[in-house]
C-alpha positions as CSV (number, residue, x, y, z in Angstrom):
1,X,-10.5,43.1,6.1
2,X,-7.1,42.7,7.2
3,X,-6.4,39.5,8.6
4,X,-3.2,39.4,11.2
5,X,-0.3,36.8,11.4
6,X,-2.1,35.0,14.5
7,X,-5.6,35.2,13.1
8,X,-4.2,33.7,9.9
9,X,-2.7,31.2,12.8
10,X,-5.8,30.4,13.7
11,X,-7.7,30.1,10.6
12,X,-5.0,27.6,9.4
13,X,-5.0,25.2,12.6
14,X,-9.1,25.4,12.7
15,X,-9.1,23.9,9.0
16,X,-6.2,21.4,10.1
17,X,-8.5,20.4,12.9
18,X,-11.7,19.9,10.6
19,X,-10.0,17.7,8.6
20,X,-7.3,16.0,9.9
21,X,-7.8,15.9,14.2
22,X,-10.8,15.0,16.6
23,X,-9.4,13.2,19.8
24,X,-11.3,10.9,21.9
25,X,-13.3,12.0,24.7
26,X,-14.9,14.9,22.9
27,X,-12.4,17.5,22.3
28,X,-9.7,19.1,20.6
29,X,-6.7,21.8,21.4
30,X,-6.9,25.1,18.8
31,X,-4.5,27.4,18.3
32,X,-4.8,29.5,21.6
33,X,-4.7,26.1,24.1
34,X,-8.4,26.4,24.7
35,X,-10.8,23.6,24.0
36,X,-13.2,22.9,21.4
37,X,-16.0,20.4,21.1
38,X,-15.7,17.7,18.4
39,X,-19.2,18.2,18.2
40,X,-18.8,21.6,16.8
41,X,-20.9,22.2,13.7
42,X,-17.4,22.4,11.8
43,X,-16.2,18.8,13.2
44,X,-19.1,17.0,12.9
45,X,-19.2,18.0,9.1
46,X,-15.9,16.3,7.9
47,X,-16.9,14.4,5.4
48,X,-17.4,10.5,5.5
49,X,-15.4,8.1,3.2
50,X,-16.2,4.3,2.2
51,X,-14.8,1.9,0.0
52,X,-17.2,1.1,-3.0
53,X,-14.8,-1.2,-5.2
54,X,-11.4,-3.2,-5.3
55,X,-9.1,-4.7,-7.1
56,X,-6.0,-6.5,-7.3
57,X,-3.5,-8.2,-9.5
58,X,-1.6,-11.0,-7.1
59,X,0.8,-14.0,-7.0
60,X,-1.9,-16.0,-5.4
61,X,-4.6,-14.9,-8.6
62,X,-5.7,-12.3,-11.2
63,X,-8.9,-11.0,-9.0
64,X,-9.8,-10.1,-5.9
65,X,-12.2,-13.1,-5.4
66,X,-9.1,-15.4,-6.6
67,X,-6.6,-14.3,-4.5
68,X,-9.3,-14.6,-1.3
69,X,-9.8,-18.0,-2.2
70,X,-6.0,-18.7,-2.3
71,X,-5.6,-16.7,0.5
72,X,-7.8,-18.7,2.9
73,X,-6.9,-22.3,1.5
74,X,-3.2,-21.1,2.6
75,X,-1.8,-21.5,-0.9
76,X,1.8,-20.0,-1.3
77,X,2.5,-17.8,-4.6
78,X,6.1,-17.7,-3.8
79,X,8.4,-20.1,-6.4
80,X,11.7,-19.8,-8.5
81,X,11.9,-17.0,-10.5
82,X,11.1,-17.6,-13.9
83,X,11.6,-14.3,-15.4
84,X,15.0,-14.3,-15.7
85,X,18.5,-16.3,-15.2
86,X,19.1,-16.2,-11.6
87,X,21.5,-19.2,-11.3
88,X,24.4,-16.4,-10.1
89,X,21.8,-15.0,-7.1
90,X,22.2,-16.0,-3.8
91,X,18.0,-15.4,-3.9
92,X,16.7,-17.3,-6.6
93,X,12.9,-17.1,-5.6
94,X,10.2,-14.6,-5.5
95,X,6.7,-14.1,-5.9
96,X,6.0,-13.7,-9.2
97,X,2.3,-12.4,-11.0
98,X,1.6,-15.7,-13.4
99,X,-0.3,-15.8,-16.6
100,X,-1.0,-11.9,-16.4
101,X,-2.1,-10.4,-20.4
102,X,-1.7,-6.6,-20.4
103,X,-4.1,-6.6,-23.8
104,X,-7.1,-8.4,-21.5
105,X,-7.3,-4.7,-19.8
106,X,-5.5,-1.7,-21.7
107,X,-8.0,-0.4,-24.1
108,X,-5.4,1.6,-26.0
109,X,-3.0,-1.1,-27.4
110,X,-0.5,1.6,-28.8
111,X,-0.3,2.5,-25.0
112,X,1.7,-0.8,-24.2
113,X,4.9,0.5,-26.0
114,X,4.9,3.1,-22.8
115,X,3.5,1.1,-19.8
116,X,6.0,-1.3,-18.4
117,X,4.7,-4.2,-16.2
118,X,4.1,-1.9,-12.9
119,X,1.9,-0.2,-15.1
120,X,-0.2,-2.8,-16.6
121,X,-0.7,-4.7,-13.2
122,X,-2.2,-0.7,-11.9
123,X,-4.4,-0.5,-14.9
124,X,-5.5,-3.9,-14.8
125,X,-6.6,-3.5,-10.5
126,X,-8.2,-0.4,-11.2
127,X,-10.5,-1.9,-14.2
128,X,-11.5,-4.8,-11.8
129,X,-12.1,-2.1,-9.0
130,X,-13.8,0.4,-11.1
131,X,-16.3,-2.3,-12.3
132,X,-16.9,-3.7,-8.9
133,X,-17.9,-0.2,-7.6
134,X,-20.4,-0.2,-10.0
135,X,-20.3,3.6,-10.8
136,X,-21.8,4.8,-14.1
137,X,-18.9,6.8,-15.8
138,X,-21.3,8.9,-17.8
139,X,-23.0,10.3,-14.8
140,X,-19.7,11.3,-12.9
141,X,-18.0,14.8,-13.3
142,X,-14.5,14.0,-14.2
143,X,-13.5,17.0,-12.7
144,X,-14.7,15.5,-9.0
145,X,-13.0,11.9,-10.0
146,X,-9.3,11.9,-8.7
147,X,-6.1,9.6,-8.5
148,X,-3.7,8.8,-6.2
149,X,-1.2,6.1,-6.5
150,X,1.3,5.0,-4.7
151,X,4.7,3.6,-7.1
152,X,8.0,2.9,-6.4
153,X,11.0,3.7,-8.8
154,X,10.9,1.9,-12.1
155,X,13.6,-0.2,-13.2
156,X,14.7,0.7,-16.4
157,X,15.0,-2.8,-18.9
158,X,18.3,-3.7,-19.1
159,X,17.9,-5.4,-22.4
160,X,16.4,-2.3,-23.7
161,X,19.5,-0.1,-22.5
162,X,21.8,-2.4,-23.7
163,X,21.9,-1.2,-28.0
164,X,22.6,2.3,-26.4
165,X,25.1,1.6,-23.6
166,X,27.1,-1.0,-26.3
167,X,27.4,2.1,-28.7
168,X,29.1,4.3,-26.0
169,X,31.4,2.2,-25.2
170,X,35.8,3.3,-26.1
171,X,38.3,1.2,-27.2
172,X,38.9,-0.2,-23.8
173,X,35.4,-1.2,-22.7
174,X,34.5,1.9,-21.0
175,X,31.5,3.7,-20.8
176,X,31.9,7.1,-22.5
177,X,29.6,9.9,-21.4
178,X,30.1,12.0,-24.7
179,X,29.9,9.2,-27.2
180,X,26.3,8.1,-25.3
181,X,25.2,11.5,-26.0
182,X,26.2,11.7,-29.7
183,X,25.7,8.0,-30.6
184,X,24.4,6.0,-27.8
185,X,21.5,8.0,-27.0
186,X,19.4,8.2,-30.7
187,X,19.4,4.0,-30.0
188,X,16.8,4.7,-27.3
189,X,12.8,4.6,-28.3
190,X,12.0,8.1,-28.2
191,X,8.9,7.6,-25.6
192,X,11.7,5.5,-23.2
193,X,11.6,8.5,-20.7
194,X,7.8,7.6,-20.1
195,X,8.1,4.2,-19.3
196,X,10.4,5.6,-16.0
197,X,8.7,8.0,-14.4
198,X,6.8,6.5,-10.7
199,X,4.1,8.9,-11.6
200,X,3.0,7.2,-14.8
201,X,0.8,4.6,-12.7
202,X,-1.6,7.3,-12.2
203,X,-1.6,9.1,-15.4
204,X,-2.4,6.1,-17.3
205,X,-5.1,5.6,-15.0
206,X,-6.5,8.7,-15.5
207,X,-6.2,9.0,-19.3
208,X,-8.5,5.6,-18.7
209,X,-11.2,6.9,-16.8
210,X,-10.6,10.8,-17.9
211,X,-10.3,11.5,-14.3
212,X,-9.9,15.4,-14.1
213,X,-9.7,15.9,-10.2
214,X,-6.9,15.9,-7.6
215,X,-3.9,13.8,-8.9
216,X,-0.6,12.8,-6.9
217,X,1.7,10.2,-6.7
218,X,3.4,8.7,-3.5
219,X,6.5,7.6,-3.4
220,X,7.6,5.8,0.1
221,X,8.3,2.8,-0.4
222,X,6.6,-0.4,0.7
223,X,4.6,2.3,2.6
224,X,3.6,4.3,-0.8
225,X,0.1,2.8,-1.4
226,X,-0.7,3.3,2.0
227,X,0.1,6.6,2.2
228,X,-1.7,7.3,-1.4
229,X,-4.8,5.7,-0.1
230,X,-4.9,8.1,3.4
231,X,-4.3,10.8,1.1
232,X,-7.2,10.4,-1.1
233,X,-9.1,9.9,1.8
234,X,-7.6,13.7,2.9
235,X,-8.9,14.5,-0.1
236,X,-12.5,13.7,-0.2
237,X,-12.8,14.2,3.7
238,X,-12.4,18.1,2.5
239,X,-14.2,18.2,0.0
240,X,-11.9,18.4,-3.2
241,X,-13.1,15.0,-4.9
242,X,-16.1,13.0,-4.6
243,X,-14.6,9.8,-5.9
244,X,-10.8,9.1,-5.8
245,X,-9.0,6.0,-7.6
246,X,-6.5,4.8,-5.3
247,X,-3.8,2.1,-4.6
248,X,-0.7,1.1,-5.9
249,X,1.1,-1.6,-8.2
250,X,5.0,-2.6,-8.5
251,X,7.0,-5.4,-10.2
252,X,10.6,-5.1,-8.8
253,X,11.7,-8.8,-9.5
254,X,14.6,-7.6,-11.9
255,X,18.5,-8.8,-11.5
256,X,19.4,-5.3,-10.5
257,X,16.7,-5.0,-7.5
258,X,17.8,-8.3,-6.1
259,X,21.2,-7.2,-6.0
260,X,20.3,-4.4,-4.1
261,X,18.2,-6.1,-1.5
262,X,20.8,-8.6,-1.1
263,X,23.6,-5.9,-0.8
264,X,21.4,-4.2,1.9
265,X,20.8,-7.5,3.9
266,X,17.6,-8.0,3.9
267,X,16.2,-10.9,1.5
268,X,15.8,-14.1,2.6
269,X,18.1,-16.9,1.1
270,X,16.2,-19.8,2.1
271,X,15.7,-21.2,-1.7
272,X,14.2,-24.5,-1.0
273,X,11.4,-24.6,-0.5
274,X,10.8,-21.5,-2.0
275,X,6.9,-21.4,-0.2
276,X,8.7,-21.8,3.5
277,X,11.1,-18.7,3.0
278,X,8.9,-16.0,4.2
279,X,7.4,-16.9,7.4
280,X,6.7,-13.1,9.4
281,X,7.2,-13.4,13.0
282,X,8.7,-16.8,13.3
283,X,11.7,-17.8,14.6
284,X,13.6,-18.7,11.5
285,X,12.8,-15.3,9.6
286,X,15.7,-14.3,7.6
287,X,14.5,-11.7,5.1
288,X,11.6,-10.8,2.8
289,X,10.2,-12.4,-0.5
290,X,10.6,-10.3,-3.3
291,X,6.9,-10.0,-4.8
292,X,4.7,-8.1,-7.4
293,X,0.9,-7.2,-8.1
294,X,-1.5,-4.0,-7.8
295,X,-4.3,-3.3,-5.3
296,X,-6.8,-0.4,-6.0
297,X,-9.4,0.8,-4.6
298,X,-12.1,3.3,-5.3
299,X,-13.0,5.6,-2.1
300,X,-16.2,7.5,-2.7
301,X,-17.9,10.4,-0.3
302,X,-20.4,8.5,1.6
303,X,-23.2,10.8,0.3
304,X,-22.8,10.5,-2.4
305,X,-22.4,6.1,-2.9
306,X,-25.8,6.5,-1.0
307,X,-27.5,8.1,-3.4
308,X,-26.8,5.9,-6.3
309,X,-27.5,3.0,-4.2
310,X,-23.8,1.6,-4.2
311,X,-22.7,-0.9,-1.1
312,X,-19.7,0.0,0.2
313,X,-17.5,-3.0,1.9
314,X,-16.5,-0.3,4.6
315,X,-15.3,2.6,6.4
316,X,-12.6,4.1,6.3
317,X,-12.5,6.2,9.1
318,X,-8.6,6.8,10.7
319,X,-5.1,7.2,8.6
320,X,-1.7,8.1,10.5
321,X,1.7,8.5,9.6
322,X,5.3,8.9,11.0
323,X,8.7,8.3,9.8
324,X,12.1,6.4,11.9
325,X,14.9,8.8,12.1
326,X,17.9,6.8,12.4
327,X,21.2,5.6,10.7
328,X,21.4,2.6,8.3
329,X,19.1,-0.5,7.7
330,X,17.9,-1.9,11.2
331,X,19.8,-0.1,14.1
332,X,16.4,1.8,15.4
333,X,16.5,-0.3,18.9
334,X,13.0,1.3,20.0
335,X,9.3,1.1,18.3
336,X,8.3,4.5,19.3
337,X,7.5,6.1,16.1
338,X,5.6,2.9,14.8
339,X,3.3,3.5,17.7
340,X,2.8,7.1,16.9
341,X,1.5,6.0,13.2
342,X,-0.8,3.8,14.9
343,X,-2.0,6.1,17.8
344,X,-2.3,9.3,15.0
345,X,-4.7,6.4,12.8
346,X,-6.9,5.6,15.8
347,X,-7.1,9.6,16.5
348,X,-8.1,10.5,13.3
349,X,-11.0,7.5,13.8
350,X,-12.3,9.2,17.0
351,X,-11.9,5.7,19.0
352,X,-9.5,4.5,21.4
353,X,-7.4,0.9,20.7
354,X,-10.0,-1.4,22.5
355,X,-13.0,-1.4,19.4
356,X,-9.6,-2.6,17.4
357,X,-9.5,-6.7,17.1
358,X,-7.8,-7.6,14.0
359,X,-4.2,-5.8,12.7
360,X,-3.7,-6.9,9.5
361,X,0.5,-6.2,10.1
362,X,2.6,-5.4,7.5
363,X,4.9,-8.1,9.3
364,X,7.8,-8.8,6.1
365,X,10.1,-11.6,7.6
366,X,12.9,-9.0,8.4
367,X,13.5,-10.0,12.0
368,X,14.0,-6.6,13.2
369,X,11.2,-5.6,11.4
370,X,8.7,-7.7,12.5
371,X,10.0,-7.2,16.1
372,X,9.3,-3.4,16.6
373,X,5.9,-4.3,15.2
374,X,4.9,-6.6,17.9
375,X,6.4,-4.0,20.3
376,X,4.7,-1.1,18.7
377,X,1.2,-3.2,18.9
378,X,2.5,-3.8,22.6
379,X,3.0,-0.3,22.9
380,X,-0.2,0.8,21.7
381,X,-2.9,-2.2,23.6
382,X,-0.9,-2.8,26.6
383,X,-2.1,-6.0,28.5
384,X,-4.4,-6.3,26.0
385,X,-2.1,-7.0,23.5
386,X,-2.0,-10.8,23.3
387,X,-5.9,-10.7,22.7
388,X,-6.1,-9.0,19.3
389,X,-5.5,-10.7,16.3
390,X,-2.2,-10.2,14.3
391,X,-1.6,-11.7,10.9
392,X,0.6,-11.0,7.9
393,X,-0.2,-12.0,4.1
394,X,3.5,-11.8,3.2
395,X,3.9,-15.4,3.9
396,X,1.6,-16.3,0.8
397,X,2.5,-13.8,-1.5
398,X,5.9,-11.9,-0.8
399,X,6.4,-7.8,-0.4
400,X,4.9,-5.8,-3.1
401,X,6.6,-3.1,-2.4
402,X,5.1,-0.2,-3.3
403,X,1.4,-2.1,-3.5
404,X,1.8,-3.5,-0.2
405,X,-0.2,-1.4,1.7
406,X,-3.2,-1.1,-0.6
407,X,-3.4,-4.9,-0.4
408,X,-3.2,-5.1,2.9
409,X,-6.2,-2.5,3.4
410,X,-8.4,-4.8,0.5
411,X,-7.2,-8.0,2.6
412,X,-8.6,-6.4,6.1
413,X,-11.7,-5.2,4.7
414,X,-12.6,-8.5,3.2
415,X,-11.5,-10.3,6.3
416,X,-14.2,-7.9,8.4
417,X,-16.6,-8.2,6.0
418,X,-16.8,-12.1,5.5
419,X,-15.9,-12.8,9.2
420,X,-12.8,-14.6,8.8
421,X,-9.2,-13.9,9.1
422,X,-6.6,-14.9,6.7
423,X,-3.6,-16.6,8.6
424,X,0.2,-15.9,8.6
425,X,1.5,-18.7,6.6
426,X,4.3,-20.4,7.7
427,X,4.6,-19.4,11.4
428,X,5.7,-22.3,12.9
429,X,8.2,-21.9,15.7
430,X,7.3,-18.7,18.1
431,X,9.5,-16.1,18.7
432,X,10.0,-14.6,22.2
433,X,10.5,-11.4,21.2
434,X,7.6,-12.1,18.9
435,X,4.5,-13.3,21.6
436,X,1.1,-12.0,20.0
437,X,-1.8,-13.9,18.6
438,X,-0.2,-14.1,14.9
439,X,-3.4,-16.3,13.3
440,X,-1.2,-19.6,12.4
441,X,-4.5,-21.1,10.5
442,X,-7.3,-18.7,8.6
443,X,-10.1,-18.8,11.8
444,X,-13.7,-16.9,11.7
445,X,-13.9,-13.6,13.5
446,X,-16.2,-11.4,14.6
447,X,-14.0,-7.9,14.2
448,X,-16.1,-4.5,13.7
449,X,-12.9,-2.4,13.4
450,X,-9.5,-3.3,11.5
451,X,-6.2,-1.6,11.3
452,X,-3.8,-2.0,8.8
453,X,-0.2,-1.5,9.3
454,X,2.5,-0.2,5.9
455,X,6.1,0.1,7.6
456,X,8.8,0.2,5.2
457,X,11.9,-1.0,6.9
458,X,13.7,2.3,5.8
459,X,10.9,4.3,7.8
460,X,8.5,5.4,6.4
461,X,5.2,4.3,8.8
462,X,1.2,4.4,7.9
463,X,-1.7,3.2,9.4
464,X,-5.3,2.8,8.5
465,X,-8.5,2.1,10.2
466,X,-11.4,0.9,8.7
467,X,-14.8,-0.1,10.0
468,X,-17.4,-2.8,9.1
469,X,-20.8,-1.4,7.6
470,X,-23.8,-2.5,8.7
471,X,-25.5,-3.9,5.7
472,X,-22.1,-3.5,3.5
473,X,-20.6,-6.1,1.0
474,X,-18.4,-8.8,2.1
């Protein structure tokens, strides 16, 4: 049969609209500008995702259960750095993971001379989430079991660089490209290359649990785990996985990533006290709080948790995305594309903004950040706006980059699931332009539906929506 350019048109938007759009009030646009039912045998067949396990590695504790407990007795993890000299910084705090032992959760100790800490902290969440979602390994097909992670780039170890770099060096203190590649380069451990590449989180995860299925690796950003976990869920919503291992970890608090932060403006300098400096939405935001950690979770088909009897937390039911086009750090003046992230999340749930009463905001103590925020939540609820609940975990543990988003999603769905919201620590002095309900002490809540916002403030936008399960796991 010979298939035409517009029936292939049409083919390729139906399958776009099985998986990806169903709009509220019953309907969706094909190809041709007709109409179609969402209750279409084809719609009403997209396959249902929940969240059967999580894990995390945080400044506020080594488990989920430890960093909730921090979390609601409004603990800050945010202190001077400790890992290295930073008496020359003009940011000398950050939100550092304490007491963490890589050998407590790699099984393959030779694999530590190739995982650097961004590694470990994934590995680490994903054994803690893996374990909570109670799944027997031996009765999964490896080839249904994906990963998606979302990293960041690694910092290569200056100390590690620095045999090679001081062999390449001329007579006058200058780095010599030829000399590096005949001298300076045999001083490097022959594996170094591995310890670099973003995309390392998830093979190592993989090599773990011999996870044979779909395998990618975002990299956006504080946005990254966010995206990796709405990707995942893309992929089991289709059918192409039946489990997927998802999140993302990052350690960034290195001399040169605070040089770049500070070079782009956008760290905060208020040193002392270190566990006042990141306060989202307040008046006296100056910048973010460097931080580190992992958050994983384990989506599964909901078919298929229910027949081994799993309890899934939640739903996840609604992921959107959309990027800021615009020139250098902070000059987008309007929230437009922030809203369409959120709008394109609630679409994919098949609800409208009003079942929506908790955002757990990205909200990173960047003031123009955490401005377009508030408008895009403005944007999207209207007069109802000042009624949902807005709160941002960044005050108690600093951006984790890459990781942010995936601990935001963990933080929402325990906050549904055990009917109380975690506050936004340190908001003190209101904002004007900042005039929601921002949570300023952890309060109990009765939310069914959650969304959770991942804005990197170089553009990259994601949402999520999950819902509350009747008879899930808090």
């Amino acid at each position: 049969m010979q298939i035409t350019g517009c029936q292939a048109l049409r083919i390729d938007f139906t399958m776009y609209m099985h998986y990806h759009v169903t709009l509220p009030g019953g309907w969706c646009p094909d190809a041709s500008g007709l109409h179609r039912s969402a209750h279409t045998h084809m719609i009403s067949h997209r396959r249902r995702v929940v969240i059967t396990g999580a894990g995390m590695i945080t400044p506020l504790g080594l488990t989920r259960e430890e960093y909730w407990r921090n979390l609601i007795a409004c603990r800050s993890g945010i202190a001077p750095i400790s890992l290295f000299d930073v008496s020359g910084f003009p940011t000398r705090i950050a939100a550092e993971v304490k007491g963490f032992d890589p050998l407590v959760f790699v099984q393959k100790r030779k694999s530590l001379k190739v995982m650097v800490r961004d590694m470990q902290f994934a590995v680490a969440a994903t054994r803690e989430a893996m374990d909570d979602s109670g799944l027997d390994m031996a009765r999964i097909d490896p080839t249904r079991l994906g990963v998606v992670f979302g990293a960041g780039m690694i910092t290569a170890d200056a100390e590690e660089l620095a045999p090679a770099i001081a062999v390449s060096l001329d007579g006058e203190g200058r780095f010599d490209i030829v000399r590096f590649g005949r001298e300076g380069i045999h001083q490097l451990f022959p594996l170094w290359l591995l310890k670099q590449l973003p995309n390392m989180l998830a093979s190592h995860v993989a090599i773990q649990y011999n996870a044979q299925g779909p395998s990618n690796t975002i990299t956006t950003g504080c946005s990254a785990s966010a995206h990796a976990v709405g990707e995942a869920f893309r992929v089991i919503a289709r059918g192409a996985a039946d489990v997927v291992i998802s999140g993302g970890a990052s350690s960034s608090i290195t001399p040169l990533k605070l040089i770049r932060y500070h070079a782009l403006g956008v760290l905060s300098q208020r040193n002392d006290p270190p566990e006042k400096a990141s306060c989202p939405f307040d008046l006296r935001r100056d910048g973010f709080v460097l931080g580190e950690g992992a958050g994983v979770v384990v989506l599964e088909e909901e078919e298929h948790a229910r027949r081994r009897g799993a309890r899934p937390y939640a739903e996840l039911v609604g992921y959107g995305s959309s990027v800021d086009i615009r020139e250098g750090v902070g000059r987008l003046v309007t929230p437009a594309s922030k809203s369409r992230a959120i709008r394109a999340a609630l679409t994919d749930a098949r609800i409208d903004p009003s079942p929506v009463t908790y955002v757990c905001a990205h909200g990173n103590s960047i003031p123009f950040t955490d401005r377009l925020e508030t408008l895009a939540i403005r944007d999207v609820w209207g007069e109802r706006a000042g009624s949902i609940a807005v709160s941002s975990v960044k005050g108690h543990v600093g951006d984790l980059g890459p990781a942010s988003g995936a601990l935001n999603l963990i933080t929402a769905v325990l906050a549904i699931g055990r009917h109380q919201l975690p506050s936004t620590l340190n908001y003190e002095q209101p904002d004007p332009e900042c005039d929601l309900d921002y949570v300023p002490q952890p309060r109990a809540c009765g939310a069914t539906h959650a969304l959770i916002n991942s804005f990197d403030f170089m553009g990259q936008n994601v949402s999520l929506v999950v819902r509350k399960i009747d008879g899930g796991r808090a």
